[in-house]
C-alpha positions in Angstrom: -44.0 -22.4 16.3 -47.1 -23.0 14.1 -49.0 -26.5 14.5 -47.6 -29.2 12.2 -50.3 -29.2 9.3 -50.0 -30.7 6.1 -52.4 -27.4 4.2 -49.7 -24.9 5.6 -47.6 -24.2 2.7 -43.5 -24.9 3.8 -40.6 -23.2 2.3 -37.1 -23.9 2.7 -34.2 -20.9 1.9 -31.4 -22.0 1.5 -29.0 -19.1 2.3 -29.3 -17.1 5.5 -27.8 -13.5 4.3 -29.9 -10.2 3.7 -31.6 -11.9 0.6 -32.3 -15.1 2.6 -34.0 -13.1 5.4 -36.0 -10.7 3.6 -38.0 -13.5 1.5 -38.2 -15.6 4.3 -39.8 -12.6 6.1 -42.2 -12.4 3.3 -42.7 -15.6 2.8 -43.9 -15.7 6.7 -46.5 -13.0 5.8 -47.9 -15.1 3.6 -48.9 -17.7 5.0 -45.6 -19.8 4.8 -44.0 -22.0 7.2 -40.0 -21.4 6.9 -37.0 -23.5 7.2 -33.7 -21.3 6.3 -30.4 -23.4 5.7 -26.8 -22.2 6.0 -23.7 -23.6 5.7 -22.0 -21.9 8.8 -23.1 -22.4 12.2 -23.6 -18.5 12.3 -26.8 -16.4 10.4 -26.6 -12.9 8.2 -24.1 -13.9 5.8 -21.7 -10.8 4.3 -23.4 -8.1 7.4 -21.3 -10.7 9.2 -18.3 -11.6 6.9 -18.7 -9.2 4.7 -19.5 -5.8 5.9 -16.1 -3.7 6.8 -15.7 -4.4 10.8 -15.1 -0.2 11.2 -19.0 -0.1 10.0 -21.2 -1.5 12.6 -24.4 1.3 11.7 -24.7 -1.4 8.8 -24.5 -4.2 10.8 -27.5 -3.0 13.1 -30.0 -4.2 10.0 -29.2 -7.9 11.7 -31.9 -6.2 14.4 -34.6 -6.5 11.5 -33.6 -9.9 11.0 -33.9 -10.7 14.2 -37.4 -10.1 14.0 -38.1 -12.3 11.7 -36.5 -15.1 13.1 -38.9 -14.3 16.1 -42.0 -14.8 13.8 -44.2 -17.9 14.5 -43.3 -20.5 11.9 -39.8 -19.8 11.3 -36.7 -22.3 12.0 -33.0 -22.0 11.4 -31.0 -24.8 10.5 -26.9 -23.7 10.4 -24.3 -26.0 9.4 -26.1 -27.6 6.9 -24.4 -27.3 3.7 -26.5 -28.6 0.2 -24.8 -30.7 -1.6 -22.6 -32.0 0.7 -25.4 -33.0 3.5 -28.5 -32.8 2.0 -29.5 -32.8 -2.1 -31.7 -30.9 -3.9 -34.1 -33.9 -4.7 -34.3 -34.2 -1.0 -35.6 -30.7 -0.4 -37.8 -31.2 -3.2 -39.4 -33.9 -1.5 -40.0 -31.9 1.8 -41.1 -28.7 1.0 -43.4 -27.0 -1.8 -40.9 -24.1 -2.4 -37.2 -24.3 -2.4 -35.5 -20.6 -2.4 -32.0 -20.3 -3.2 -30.2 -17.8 -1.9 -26.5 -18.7 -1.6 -25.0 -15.2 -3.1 -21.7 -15.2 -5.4 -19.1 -16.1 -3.3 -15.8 -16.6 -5.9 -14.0 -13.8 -7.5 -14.1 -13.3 -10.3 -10.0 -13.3 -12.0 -7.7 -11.1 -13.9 -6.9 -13.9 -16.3 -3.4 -12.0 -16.6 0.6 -13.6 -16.5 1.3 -14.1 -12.9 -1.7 -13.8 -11.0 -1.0 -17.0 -9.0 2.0 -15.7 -7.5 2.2 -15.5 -3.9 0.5 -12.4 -2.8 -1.8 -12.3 -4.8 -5.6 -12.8 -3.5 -9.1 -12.4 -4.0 -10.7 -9.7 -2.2 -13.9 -11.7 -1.3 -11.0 -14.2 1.0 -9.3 -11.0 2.3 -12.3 -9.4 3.6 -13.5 -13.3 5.1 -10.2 -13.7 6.8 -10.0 -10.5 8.9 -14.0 -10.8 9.6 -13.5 -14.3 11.0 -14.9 -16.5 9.2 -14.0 -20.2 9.7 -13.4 -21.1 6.1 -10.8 -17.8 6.0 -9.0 -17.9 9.4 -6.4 -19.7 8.7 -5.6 -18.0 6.1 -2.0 -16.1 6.4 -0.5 -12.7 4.8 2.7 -11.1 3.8 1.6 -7.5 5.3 5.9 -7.0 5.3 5.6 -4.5 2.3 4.9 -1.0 2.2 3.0 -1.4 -0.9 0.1 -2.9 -1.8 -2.4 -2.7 -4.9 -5.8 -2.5 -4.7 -7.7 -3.4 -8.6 -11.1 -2.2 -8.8 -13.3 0.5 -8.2 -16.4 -0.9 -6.1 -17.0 -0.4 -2.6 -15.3 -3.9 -1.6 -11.9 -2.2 -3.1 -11.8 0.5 -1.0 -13.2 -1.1 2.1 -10.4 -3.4 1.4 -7.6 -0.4 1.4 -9.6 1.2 4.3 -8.3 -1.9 6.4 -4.8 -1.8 5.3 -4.7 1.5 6.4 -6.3 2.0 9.8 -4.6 3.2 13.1 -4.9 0.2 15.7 -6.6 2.4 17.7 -9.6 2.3 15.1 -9.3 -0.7 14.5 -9.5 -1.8 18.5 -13.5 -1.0 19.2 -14.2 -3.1 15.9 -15.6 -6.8 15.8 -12.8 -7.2 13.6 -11.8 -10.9 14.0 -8.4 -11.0 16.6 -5.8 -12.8 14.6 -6.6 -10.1 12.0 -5.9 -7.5 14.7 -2.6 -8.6 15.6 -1.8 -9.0 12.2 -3.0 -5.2 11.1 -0.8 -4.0 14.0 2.5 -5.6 12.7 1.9 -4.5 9.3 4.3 -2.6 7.4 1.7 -1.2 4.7 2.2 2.4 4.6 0.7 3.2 1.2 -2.1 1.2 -0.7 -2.6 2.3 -4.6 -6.4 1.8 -6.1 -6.5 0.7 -9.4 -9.5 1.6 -11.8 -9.4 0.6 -15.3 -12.1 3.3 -16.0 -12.3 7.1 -15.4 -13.5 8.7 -12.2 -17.0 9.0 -13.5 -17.5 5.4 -14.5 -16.0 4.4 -10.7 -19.0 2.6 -8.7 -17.8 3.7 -5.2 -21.0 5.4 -3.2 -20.3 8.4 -2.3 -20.3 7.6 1.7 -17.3 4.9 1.0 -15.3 7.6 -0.8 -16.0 10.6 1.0 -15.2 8.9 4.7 -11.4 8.7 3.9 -10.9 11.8 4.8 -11.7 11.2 8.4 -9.0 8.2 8.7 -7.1 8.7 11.4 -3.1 8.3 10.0 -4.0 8.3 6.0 -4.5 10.8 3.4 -6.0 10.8 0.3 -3.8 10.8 -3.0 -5.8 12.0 -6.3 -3.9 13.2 -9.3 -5.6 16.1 -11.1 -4.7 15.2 -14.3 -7.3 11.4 -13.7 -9.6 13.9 -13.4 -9.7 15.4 -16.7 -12.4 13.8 -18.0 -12.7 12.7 -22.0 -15.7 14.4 -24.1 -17.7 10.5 -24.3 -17.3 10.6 -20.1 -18.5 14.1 -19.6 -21.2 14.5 -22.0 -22.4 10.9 -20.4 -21.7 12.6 -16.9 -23.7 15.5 -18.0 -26.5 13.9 -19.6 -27.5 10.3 -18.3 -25.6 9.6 -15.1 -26.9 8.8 -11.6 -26.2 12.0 -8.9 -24.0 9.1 -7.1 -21.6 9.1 -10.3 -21.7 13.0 -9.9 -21.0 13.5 -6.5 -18.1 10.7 -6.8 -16.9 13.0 -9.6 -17.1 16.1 -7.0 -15.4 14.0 -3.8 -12.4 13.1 -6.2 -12.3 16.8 -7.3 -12.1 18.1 -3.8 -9.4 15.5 -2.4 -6.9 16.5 -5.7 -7.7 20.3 -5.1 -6.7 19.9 -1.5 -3.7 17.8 -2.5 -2.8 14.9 0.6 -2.7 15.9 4.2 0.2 15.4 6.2 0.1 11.4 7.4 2.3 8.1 7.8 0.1 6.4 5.4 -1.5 7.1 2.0 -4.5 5.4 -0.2 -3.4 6.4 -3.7 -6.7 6.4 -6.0 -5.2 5.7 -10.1 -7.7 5.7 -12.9 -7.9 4.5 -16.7 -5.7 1.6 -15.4 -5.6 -1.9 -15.9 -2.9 -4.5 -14.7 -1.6 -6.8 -17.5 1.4 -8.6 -15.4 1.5 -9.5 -12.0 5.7 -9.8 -11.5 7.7 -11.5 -9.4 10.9 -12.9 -8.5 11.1 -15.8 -11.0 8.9 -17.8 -12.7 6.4 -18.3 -10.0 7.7 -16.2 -7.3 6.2 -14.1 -4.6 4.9 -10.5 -6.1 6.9 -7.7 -6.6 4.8 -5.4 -9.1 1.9 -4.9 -11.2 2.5 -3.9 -15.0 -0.1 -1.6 -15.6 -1.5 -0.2 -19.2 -2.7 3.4 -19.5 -6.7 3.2 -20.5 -8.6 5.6 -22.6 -12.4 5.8 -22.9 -14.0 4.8 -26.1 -17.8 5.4 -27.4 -19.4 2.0 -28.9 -21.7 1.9 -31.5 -25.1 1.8 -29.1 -23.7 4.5 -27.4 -22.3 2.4 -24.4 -18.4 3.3 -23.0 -15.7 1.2 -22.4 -11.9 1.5 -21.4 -9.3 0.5 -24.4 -5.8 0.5 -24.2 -3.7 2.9 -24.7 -0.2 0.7 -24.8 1.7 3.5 -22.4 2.5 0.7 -19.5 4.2 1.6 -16.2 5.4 -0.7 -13.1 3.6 -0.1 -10.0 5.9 -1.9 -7.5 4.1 -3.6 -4.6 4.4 -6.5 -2.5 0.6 -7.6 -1.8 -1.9 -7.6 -4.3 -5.5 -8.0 -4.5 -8.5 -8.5 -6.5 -12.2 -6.9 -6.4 -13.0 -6.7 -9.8 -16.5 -8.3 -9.6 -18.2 -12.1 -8.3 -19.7 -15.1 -9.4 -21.6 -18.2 -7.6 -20.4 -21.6 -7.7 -22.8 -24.0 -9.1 -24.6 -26.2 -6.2 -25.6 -29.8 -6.7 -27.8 -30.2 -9.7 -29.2 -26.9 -9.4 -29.6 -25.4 -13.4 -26.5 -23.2 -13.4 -25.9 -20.8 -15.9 -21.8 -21.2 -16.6 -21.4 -17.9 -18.7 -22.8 -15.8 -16.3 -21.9 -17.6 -12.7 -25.7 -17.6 -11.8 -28.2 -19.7 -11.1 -30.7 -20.1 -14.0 -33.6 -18.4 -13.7 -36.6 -16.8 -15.3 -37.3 -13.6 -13.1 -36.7 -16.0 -9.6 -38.2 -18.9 -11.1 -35.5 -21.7 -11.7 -35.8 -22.6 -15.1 -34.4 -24.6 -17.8 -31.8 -24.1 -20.9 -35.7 -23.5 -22.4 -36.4 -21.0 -20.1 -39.3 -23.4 -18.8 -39.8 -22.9 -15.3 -38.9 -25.7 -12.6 -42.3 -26.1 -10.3 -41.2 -24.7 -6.7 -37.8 -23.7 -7.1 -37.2 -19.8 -7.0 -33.9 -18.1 -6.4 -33.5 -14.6 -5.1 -30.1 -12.1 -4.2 -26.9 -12.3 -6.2 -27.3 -15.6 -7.6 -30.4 -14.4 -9.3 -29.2 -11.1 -10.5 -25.5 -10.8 -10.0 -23.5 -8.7 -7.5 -24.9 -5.4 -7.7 -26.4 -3.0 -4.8 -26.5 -2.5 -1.5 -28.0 -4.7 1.6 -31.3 -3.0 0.9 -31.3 -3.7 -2.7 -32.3 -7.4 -2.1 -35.2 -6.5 -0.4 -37.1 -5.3 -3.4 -35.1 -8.2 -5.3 -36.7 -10.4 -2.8 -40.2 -9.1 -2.7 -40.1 -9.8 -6.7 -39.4 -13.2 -6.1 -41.6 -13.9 -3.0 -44.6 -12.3 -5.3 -44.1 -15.2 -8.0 -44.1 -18.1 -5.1 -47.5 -16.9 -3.6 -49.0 -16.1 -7.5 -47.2 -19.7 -7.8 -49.1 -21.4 -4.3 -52.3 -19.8 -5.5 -52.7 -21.4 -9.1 -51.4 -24.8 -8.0 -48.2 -24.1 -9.3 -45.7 -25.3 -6.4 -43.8 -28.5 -5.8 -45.7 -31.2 -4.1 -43.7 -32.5 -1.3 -44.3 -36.5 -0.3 -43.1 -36.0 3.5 -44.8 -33.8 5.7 -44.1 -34.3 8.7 -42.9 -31.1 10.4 -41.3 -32.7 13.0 -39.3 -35.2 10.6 -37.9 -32.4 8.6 -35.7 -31.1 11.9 -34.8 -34.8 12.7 -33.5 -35.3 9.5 -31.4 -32.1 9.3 -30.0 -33.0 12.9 -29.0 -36.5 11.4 -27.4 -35.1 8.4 -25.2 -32.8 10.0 -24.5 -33.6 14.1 -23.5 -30.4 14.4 -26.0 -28.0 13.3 -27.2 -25.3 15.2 -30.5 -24.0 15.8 -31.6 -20.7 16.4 -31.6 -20.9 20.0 -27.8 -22.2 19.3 -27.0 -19.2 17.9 -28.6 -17.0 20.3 -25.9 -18.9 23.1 -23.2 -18.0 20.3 -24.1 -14.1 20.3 -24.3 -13.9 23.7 -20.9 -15.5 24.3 -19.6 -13.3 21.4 -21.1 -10.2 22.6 -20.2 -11.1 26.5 -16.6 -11.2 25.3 -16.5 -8.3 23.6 -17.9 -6.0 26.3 -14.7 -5.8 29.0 -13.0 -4.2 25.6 -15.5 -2.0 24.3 -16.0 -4.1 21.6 -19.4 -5.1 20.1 -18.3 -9.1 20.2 -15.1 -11.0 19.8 -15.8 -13.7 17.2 -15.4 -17.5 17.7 -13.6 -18.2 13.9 -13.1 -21.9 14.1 -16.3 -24.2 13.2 -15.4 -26.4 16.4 -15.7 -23.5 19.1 -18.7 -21.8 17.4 -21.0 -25.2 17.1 -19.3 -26.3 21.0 -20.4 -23.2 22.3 -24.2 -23.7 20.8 -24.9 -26.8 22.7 -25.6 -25.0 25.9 -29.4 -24.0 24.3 -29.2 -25.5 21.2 -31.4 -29.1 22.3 -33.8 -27.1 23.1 
């Protein structure tokens, strides 16, 4: 830890996912002191509660963060939740830059008859519930059908049928979170349908996600030829302008319809040029039973853009668990500008910034709240590194906040009085450890503590230190 002097610049992120590490990484380098505030007890974000559990090459980029959290003049502060223990104002008045980093964390909805049916759930709660994380666990579902339906086409969507369909036995050397274990083992899921509302070659699956479902254990891989076909406006686009991922998607989806579905107890069904219109049920508001669905066809815009009109040919997909990954928007946070329309924090390039688009001195935001939900972990390192550039152009014209307290010291007393039970780095350390230490008699990389209580009790041992 760096000596306590008021000409060392002092940053505070608040967020401690990829985004939240790579700028405070940055930030470090130049020159920074770094505070970084979360509202669990636990670091990383979605590489922990987000990333699929059967995935853990992606979860070794924690190792880079790691690092960082090494660096002199870092600090972690988990368990502190803005807006709730500490304001906006009162950052402001302790440190000359404020980075948000909080990610979009609500889905977004159908805004279709029937959606709040039983059954029916957001795939951003799904995936928190069987990674463990405390606001999710207690979370129960129906896994009694043998159907369920999948809507959208993004990586989430089919991580999200992955899960439903995965032998115990791969789902056993996983970090996957226990009570989502058990539950996976008594389900009754045999065949899980993925619903697209575009074609194949507008689908924004990488071509990893997709192509991996032919290795799964009990499942095959259902593709109807006749999605394939694709209309002149997707083709010539598909010829001309697209990315090789959209290509090579187009290729995978080819090859699993030429080869027609392997012998297996259990299915992922891929549909395309679908979109739900009903969710039905058994009465007025029901548990699910269905999803009316409306045959799409792709139409060319006047700028030359595509989009998926309907058709009005409508079918009834029967299923008994449905949910949603059709995109994701933040929440706003205390009085942090928030732009409604767009579920984002305001912001000029990473600079907060007024309905004006006048910059707010010392506030910067950076990862999907900036930008909206789009790339991979990886992505928000560049997306950082754009905003870190504008807080150290910002430090060296006199630019930043000016904070009135300044005492180092002060800043972690006042966190630990705010919220008794946050954790410090070293508390999480004692929290891996235990996890890890768990997980090892069962091959497994940890065995996560889920409830708030038993993740902040088991931080004490270290965490006064």
């Amino acid at each position: 830890m760096s000596e306590n002097s008021t000409d060392t610049p002092r940053a505070v992120i608040v967020g401690a996912g990829p985004s939240g590490f790579y700028a405070a990484d940055q930030l470090l380098n130049l020159g920074f002191e770094v505070d970084v505030l979360d509202a669990l007890p636990t670091p990383f974000g979605l590489v922990r509660a987000g990333v699929a559990p059967d995935h853990p090459k992606i979860k070794a980029v924690t190792r880079v963060y790691e690092k960082t959290a090494r660096k002199d003049g870092f600090r972690f502060f988990g368990g502190v939740v803005l807006g709730r223990d500490v304001t906006r104002a009162e950052l402001l008045e302790r440190y000359h830059a404020v980075v948000y980093a909080l990610g979009t964390s609500d889905d977004n909805r159908l805004g279709i008859p029937g959606e709040d049916r039983p059954g029916v759930h957001g795939a951003t709660q799904f995936v928190s519930w069987y990674n463990g994380h405390p606001d999710a666990s207690d979370h129960a579902y129906d896994l009694t059908c043998e159907r369920a339906v999948v809507i959208g086409n993004g990586n989430v969507a089919i991580d999200v049928a992955r899960m439903l369909v995965l032998h115990p036995d791969e789902l056993a050397p996983t970090d996957t979170a226990d009570h989502a274990i058990e539950a996976f083992r008594d389900s009754n899921i045999k065949e899980v349908v993925l619903l697209g509302r575009r074609g194949p070659a507008q689908a924004a699956f990488t071509n990893p996600e997709l192509r991996e479902l032919i290795d799964l254990q009990r499942a095959g891989v259902v593709v109807d030829a006749t999605d394939l076909e694709l209309d002149e406006h997707s083709a010539a686009w598909l010829e001309n302008e697209a990315d090789i991922t959209s290509k090579k998607n187009v290729e995978i989806l080819s090859a699993y319809a030429a080869s027609g579905p392997r012998e297996s107890s259990h299915k992922i069904v891929l549909r395309f040029l679908r979109s739900p219109v009903e969710i039905l049920g058994e009465g007025e508001d029901g548990p699910v039973t269905g999803v009316r669905v409306v045959r799409n066809e792709i139409v060319k815009n006047d700028d030359g853009s595509l989009r998926a009109v309907a058709t009005g040919d409508e079918e009834v997909i029967e299923a008994g668990l449905v949910l949603r990954s059709i995109g994701y928007r933040g929440k706003p946070v205390d009085d942090v500008p928030f732009d409604e329309r767009r579920g984002l924090i305001r912001n000029t390039g990473g600079r907060v910034s007024a309905e004006t688009g006048d910059a707010h001195a010392g506030e910067y935001v950076v990862g999907w709240i900036k930008r909206g939900p789009s790339g991979v972990i990886g992505t928000n390192k560049k997306d950082s590194a754009d905003t870190t550039v504008k807080i150290g152009e910002d430090r060296d014209a006199g630019r930043l906040n000016t904070p009135t307290i300044n005492d180092h010291d002060a800043i972690a007393a006042f966190y630990a009085e705010r919220a008794p039970d946050s954790v410090t780095w070293a508390g999480w350390e004692a929290i891996d450890a235990h996890e890890r230490t768990s997980g090892e008699p069962h091959g497994r990389p940890r065995v996560k503590l889920v409830r708030l209580a038993d993740l902040v009790e088991r931080s004490r041992a270290t965490n006064a230190s």
